[in-house]
N, C-alpha and C positions, 0 to 999 in steps of 0.2 A: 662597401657593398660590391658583391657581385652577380653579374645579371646574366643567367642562360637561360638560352631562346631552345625550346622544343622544337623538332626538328623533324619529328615524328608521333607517331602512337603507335601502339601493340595492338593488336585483334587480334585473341584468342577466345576461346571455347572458356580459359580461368575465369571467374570470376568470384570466386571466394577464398581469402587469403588460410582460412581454415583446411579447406579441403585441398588447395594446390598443391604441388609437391614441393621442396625446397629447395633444390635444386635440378638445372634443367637434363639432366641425366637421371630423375626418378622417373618415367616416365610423362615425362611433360607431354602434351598433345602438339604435333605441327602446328604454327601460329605464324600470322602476314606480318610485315611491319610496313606500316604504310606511311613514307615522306612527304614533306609537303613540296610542292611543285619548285617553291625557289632552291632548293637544295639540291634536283635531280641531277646540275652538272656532277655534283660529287661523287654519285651512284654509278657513273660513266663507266667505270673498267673492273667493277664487283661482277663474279660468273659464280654459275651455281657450283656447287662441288667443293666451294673454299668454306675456311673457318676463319668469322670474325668477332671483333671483341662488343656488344654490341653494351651501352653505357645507355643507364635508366633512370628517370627521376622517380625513383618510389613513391609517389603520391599520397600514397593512405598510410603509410609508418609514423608513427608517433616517435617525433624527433627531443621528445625529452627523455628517452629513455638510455641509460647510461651500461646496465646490466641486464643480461637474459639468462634464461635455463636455456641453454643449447637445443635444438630443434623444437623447442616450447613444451619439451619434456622436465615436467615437478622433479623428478629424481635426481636429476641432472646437476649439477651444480653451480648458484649463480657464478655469468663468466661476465665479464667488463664487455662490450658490444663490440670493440675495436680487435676483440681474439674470437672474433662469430662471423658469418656471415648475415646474422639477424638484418632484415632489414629496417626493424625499428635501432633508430641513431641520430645525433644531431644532421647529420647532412645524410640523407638516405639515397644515396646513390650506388643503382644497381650495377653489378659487375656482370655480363653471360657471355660465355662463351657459344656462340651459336654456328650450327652448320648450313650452310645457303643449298637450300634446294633448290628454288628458283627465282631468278629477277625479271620484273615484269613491270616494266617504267618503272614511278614510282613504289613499286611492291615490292618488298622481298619475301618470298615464301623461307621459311627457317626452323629446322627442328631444333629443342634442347633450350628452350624458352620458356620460363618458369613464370614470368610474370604475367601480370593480370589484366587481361582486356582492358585498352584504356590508356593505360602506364605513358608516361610520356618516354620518347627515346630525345636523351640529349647530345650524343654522338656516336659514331662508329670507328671500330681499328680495328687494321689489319692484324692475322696472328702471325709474328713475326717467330719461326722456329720455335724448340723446344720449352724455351725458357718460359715462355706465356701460359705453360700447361700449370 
C-alpha cells in the first residue's frame, strides 16, 4: 500500500466533468489552489509569474477504466488510457501545468487549471526548462 496525504484542494468555477475543458489551455477559467496550513513552509519561495507542475488526485474518475474514445469523442478510436490523457485510469492522477498569478499565504491564484472544484492537490513541481513542456 501506498498512502498520500492531500496537501490541498482546487476552487474553481468547474464543476462539471462534462462541460470542463480538457485541458487547461481550452480555456479553463483562473482557479485558487488552496493548501492546508501544515505545508505552507513549502510554498515559501513560489512568486507569481512562474510555471509549476501542479499534481491532482482526480477524485470522481472511474479507476476501472482501461480504454477511451480520445476527448469522449464516439468517432474516435478506442485508445488504451495510458496513450490519453483521460482522467479515468487505475491510478488517476492529474498532470497541469499551471501559471502562478498570485500567492497569497496559503493561496495560490493559477490560470490553465482544468480541474474540478474540489479535486484534491497531492503535490507541486517546479517547471524545470524546456523539457517539461
Amino acid at each position: 500500500m501506498y498512502e498520500l496525504r492531500p496537501i490541498g484542494r482546487v476552487r474553481s468555477p468547474l464543476t462539471d466533468p462534462a462541460t470542463a475543458p480538457k485541458q487547461g489551455d481550452e480555456e479553463a477559467p483562473d482557479a485558487t489552489v488552496e493548501f492546508d496550513e501544515a505545508v505552507l513552509t513549502g510554498l515559501a519561495d513560489l512568486r507569481a509569474g512562474t510555471d509549476v507542475i501542479l499534481l491532482t488526485w482526480l477524485d470522481r474518475a472511474d479507476r476501472d477504466v482501461l480504454a477511451v474514445h480520445p476527448r469522449d469523442d464516439p468517432a474516435r478510436p478506442l485508445t488504451g488510457v495510458f496513450s490519453t490523457r483521460s482522467a479515468d485510469r487505475p491510478n488517476p492522477v492529474g498532470l497541469h501545468r499551471v501559471h502562478v498569478l498570485a500567492v497569497d499565504g496559503p493561496r495560490l491564484a493559477v490560470r490553465g487549471l482544468e480541474a474540478l472544484d474540489g479535486t484534491p492537490v497531492i503535490d507541486l513541481k517546479p517547471v524545470l526548462g524546456d523539457s517539461d513542456r
